[in-house]
DOKEBA-789393 format. One record per atom (N, C-alpha, C, O): y, z, x. Coordinates in steps of 0.001 Angstrom, whole numbers, padded with zeros to 6 digits, always signed. Layout:
N
YZX ...
// end
This chain:
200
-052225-063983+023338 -051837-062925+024279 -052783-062928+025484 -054005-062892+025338 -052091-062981+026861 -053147-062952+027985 -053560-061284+027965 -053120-060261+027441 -054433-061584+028668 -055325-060421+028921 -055008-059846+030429 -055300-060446+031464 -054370-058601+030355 -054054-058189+032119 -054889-057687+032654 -055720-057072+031986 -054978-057738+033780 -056111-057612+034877 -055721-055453+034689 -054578-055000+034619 -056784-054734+034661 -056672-053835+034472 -055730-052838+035900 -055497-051631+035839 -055441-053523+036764 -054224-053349+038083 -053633-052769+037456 -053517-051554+037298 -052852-054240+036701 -051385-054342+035820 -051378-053047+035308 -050744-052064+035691 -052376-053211+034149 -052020-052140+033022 -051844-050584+033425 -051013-049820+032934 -052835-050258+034459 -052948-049053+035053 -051005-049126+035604 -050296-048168+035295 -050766-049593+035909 -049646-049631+036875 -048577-049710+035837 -047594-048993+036024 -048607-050478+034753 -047317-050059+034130 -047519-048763+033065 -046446-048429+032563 -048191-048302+032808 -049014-046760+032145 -048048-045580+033379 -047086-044831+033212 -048867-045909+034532 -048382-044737+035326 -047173-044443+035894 -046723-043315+036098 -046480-045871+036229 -045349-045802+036474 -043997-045355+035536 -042930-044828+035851 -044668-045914+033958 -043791-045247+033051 -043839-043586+033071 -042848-042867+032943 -044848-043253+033211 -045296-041526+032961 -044622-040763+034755 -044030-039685+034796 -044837-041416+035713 -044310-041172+036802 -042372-040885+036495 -041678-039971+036940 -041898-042234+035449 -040671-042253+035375 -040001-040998+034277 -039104-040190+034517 -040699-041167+033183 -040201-040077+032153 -040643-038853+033117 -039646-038138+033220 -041773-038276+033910 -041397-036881+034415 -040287-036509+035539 -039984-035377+035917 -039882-037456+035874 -038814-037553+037189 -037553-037168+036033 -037066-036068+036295 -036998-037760+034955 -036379-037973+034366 -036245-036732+033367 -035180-036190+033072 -037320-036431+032971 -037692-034873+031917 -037867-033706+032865 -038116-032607+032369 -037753-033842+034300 -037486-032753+035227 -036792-031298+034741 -037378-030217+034679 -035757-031496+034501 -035135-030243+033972 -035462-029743+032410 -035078-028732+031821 -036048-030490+032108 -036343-029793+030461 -037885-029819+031210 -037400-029168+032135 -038995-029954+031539 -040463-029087+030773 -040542-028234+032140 -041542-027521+032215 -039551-028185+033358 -039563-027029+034299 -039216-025898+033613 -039469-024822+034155 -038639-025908+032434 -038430-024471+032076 -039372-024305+030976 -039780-023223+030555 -039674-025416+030561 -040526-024238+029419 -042070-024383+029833 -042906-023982+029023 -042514-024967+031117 -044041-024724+031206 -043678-023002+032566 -042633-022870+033203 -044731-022129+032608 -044566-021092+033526 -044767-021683+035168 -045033-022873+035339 -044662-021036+035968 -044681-021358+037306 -045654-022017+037975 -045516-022861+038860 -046980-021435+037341 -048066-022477+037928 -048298-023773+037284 -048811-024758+037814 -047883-023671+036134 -047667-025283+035185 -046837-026051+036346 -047239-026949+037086 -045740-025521+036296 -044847-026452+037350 -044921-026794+038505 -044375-027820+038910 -045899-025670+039570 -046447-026086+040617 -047611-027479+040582 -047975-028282+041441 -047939-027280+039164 -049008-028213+038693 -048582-029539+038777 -049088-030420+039472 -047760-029617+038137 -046808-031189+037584 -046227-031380+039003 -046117-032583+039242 -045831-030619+039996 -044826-031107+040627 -046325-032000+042219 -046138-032982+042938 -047549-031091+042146 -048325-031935+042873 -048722-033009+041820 -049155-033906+042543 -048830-033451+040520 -049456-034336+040286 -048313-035784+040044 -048588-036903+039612 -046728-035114+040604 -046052-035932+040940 -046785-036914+042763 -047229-037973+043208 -046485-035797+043039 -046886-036193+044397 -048323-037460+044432 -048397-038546+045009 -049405-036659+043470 -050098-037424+043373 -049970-039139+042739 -050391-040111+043366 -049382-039201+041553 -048799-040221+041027 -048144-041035+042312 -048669-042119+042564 -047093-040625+043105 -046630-041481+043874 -047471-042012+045182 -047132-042966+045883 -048893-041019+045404 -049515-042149+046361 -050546-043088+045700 -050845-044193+046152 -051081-042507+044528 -051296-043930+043582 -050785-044775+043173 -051546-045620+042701 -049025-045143+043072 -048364-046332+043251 -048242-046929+044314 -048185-048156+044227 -048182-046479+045307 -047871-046864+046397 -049342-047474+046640 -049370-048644+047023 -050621-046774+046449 -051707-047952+047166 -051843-048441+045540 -053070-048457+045443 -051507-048707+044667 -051652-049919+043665 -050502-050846+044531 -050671-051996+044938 -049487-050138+044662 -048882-051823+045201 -049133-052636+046315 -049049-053854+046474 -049645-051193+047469 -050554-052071+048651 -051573-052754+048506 -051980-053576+049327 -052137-052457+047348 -053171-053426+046336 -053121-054852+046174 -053785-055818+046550 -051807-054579+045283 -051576-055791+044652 -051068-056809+045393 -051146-057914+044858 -050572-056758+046461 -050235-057222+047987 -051269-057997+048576 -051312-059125+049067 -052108-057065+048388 -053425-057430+049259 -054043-058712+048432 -054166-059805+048985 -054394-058505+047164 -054936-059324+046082 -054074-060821+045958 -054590-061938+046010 -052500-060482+045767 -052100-061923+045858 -052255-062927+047216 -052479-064128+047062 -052132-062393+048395 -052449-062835+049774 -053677-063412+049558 -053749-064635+049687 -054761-062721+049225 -056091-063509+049063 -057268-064075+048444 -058417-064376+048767 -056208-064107+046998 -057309-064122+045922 -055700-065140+045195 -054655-064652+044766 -056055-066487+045296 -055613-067400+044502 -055520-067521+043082 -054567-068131+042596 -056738-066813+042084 -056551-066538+040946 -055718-065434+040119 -055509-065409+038906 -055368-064673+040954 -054423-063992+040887 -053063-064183+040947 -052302-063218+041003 -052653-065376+040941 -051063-066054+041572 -050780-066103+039978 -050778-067266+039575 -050637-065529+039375 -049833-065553+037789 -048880-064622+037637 -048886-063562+038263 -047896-064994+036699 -046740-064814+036729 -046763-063089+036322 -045877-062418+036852 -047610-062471+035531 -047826-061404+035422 -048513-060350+036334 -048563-059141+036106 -049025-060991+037384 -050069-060234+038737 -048732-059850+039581 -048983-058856+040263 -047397-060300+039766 -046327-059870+040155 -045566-058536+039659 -044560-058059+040185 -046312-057995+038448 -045644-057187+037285 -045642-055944+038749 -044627-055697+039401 -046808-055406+038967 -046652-054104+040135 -046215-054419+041178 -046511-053488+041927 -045615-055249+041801 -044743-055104+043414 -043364-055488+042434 -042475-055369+043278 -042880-055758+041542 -041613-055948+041197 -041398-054369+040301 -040252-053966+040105 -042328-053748+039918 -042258-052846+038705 -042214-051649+039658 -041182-050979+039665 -043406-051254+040603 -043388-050023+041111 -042121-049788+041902 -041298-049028+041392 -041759-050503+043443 -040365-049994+043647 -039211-049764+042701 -038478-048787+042851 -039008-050765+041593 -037759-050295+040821 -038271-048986+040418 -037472-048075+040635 -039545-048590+039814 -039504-047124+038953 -038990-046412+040447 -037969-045844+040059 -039070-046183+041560 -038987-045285+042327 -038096-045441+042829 -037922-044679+043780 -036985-046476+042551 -035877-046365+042613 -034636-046055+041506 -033464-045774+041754 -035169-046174+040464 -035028-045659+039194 -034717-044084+039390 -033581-043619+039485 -035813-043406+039429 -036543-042850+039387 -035925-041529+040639 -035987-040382+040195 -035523-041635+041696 -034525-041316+043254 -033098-041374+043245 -032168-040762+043770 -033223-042113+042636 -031376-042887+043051 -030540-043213+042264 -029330-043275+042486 -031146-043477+041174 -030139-044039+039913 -030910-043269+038118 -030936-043881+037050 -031429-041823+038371 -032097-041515+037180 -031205-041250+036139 -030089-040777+036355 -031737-041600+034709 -030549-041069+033795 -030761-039433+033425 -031807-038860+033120 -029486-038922+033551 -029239-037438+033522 -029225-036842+032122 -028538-037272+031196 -030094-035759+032063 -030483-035199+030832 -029133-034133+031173 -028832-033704+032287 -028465-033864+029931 -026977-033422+029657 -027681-031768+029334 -027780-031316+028193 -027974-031271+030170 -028797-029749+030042 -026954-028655+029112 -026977-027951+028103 -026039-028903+029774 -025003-028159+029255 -025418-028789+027432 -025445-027926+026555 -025585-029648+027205 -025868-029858+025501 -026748-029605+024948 -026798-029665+023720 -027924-029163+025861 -029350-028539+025526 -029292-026969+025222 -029668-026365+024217 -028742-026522+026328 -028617-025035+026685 -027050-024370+026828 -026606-023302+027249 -026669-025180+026443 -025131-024431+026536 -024148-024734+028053 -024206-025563+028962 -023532-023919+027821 -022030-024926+029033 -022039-023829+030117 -022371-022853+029445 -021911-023478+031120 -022396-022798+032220 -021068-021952+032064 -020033-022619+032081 -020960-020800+031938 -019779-020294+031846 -019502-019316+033247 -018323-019089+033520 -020649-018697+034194 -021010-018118+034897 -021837-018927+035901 -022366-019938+035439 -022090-018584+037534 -022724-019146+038144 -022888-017915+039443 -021813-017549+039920 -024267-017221+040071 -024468-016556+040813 -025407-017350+041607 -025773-018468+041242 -025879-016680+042897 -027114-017181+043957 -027290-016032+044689 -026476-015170+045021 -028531-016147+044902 -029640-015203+045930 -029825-016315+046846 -029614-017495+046566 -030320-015767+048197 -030932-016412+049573 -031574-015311+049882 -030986-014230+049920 -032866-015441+050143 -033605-014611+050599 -033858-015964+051837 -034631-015801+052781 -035562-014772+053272 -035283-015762+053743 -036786-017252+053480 -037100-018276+054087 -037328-016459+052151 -038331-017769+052026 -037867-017849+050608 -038009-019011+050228 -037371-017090+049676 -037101-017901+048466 -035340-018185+047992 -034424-018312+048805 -035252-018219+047017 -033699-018683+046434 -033926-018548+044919 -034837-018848+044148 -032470-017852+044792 -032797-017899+043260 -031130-018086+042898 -030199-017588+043531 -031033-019047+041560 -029647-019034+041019 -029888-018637+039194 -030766-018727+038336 -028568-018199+039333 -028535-017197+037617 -027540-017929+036999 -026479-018190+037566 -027757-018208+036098 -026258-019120+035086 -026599-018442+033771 -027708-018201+033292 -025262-018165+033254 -024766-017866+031848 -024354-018833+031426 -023722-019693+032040 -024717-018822+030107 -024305-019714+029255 -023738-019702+028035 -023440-018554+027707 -023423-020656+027092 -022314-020486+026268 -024018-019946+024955 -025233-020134+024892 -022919-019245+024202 -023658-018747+023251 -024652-017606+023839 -025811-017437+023460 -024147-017042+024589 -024792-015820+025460 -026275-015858+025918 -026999-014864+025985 -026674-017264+026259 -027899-017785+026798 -027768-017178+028075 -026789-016477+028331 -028743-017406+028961 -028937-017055+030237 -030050-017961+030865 -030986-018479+030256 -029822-018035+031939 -031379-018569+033180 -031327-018244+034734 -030321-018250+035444 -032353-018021+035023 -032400-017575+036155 -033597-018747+036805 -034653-018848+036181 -033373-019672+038152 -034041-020043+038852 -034613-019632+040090 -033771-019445+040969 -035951-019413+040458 -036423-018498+041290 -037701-019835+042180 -038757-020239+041692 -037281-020105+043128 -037643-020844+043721 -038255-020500+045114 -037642-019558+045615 -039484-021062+046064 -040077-020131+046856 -040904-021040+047454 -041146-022186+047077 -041559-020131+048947 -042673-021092+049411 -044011-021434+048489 -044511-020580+047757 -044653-023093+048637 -045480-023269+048116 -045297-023648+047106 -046241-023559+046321 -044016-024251+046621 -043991-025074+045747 -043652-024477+044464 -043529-025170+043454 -043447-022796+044471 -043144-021935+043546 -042102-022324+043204 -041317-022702+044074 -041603-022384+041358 -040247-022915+040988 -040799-022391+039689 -041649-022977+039019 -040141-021023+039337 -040376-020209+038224 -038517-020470+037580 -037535-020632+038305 -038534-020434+036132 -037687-019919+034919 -037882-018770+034325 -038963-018381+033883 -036352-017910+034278 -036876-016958+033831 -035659-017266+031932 -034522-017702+032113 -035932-017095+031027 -034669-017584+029910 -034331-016521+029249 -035062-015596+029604 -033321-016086+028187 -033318-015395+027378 -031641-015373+026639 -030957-016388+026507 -031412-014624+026414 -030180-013922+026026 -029394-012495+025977 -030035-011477+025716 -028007-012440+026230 -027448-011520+026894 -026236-010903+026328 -025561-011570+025544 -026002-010104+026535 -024882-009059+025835 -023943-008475+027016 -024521-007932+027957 -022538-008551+027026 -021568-007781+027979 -020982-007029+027117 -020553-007213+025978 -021044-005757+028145 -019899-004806+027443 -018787-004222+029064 -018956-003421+029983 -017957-004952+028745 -017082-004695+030254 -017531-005643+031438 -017471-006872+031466 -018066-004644+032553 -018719-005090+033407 -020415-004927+033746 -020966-005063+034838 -020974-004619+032538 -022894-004614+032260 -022853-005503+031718 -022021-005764+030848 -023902-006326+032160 -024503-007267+031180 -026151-006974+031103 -026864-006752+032081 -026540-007022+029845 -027746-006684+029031 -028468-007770+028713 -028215-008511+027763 -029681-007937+029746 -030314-009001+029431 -031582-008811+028700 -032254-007819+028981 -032111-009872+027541 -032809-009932+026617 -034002-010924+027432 -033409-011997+027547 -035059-011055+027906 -035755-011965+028334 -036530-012243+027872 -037335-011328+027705 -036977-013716+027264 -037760-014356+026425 -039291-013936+026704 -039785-013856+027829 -040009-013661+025396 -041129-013458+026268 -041445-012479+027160 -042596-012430+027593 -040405-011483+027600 -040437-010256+028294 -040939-010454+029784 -041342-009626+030601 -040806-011612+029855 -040790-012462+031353 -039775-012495+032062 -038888-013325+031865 -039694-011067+033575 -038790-011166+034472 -038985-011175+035357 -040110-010795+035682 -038022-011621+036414 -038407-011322+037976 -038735-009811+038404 -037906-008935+038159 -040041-009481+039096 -040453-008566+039774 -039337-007192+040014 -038284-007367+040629 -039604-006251+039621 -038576-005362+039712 -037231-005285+039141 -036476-004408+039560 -036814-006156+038170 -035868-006294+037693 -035993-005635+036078 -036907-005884+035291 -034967-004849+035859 -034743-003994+034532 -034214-005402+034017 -034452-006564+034348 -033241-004693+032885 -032443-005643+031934 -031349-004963+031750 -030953-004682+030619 -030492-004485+033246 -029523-004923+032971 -029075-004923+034497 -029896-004959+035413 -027182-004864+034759 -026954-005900+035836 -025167-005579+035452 -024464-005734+034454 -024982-005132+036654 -023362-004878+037050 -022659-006363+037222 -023196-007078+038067 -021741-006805+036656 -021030-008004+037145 -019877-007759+037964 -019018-007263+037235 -019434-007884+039211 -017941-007798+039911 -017587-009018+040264 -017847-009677+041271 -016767-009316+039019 -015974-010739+039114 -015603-011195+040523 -015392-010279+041319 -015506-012223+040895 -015156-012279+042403 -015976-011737+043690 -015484-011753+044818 -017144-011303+043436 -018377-010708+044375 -019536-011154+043832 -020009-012053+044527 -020379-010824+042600 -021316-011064+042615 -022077-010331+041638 -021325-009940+040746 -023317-009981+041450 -024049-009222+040299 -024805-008521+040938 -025113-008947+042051 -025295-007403+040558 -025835-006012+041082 -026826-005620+039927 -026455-005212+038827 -028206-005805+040338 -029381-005299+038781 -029965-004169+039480 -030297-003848+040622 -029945-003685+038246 -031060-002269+038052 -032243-002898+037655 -032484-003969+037099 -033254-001519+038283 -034872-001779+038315 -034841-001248+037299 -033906-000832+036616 -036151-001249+037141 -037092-000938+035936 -036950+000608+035729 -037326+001093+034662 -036332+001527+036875 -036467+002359+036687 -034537+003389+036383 -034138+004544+036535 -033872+001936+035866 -032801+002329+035933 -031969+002370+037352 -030908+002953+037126 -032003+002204+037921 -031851+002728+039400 -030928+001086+040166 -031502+000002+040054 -029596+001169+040845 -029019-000047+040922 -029748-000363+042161 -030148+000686+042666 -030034-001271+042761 -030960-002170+043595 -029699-002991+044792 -028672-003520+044366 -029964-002950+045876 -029275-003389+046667 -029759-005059+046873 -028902-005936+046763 -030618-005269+047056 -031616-006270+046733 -032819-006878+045392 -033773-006317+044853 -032204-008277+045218 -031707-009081+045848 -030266-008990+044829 -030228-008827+043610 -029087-009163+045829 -027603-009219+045677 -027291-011082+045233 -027245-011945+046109 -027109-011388+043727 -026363-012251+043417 -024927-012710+043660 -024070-012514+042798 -024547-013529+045221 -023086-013609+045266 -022426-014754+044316 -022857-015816+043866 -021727-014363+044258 -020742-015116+042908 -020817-016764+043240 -020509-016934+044419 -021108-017935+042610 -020356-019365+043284 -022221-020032+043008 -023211-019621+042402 -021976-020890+043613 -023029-021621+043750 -023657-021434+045069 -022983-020801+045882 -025217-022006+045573 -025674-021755+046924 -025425-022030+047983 -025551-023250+048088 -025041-021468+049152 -024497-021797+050330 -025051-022336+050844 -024599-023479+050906 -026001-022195+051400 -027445-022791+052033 -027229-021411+053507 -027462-021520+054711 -026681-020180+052662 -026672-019247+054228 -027660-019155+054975 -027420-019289+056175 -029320-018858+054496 -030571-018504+054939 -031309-020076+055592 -032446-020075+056064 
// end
């Protein structure tokens, strides 16, 4: 067995771990909390300018270092673009409706620095995405109960968005309407029915 120049190895280590978090995106965004995910999502960032100067590296090294011309010193300029094209453009899709249930419901908020979308789910799951300046990208999860037009939300962990009670007017064809904490229906923020417009 040859022995790889420690480049290599660093480079196929990180690029795999670069690839499974691109790929495990939607599953550990919800179950690490908001600053976890602000966490991961710079040490994405970070990961990708350490491939990028390993491969300006390895560039550099075959150009001028002749002992390096082996068939394996090629492994990082052939390996890093595919992961990041892998990885952008062609990732394989984690089937979240088989994880968490089948979206039976779909609301959105626009505020004008954050966004948030609410999905119901089958087996009376719920999630709420709350997204914001600075890289903020909070989950909120739980489970839920309708009777008519209330729905009664259960939140995991007793983890909710700011001012929000547990529960929440539905008007089919408009949108969702929550009460605060203090009972009290809230004009803001107004869930319109559909997916996000990009109004704000």
């Amino acid at each position: 067995m040859r022995d790889y120049p420690l480049r290599i190895t660093v480079s196929l280590i990180l690029a795999a771990f670069f690839y499974l978090m691109v790929v495990l995106y939607p599953v550990w965004s919800r179950i690490l909390p908001g600053v976890g995910n602000t966490g991961m999502l710079l040490l994405g960032f970070g990961l990708v300018l350490t491939l990028v100067g390993l491969l300006l590296f390895s560039f550099i090294i075959l150009f001028f270092n002749k002992n390096y011309k082996k068939v394996e010193s090629y492994l990082p300029i052939l390996l890093i673009p595919l992961t990041f094209y892998i990885s952008f453009f062609a990732p394989l899709k984690v089937d979240l409706d088989k994880l968490y249930g089948e979206v039976t419901y779909q609301a959105c908020y626009e505020g004008t620095m954050n966004q948030a979308t609410l999905k119901l789910r089958g087996k009376n799951k719920f999630e709420i995405r709350w997204t914001g300046a600075f890289f903020s990208d909070d989950f909120f999860n739980g489970t839920y109960k309708q009777n008519n037009d209330t729905l009664y939300f259960d939140f995991e962990n007793g983890e909710r968005p700011r001012d929000f009670g547990d529960k929440a007017i539905l008007n089919v064809g408009e949108g969702i309407t929550w009460y605060n904490n203090e009972n009290e229906l809230i004009d803001r923020p107004f869930f319109y029915e559909g997916k996000c417009k990009g109004l704000n």
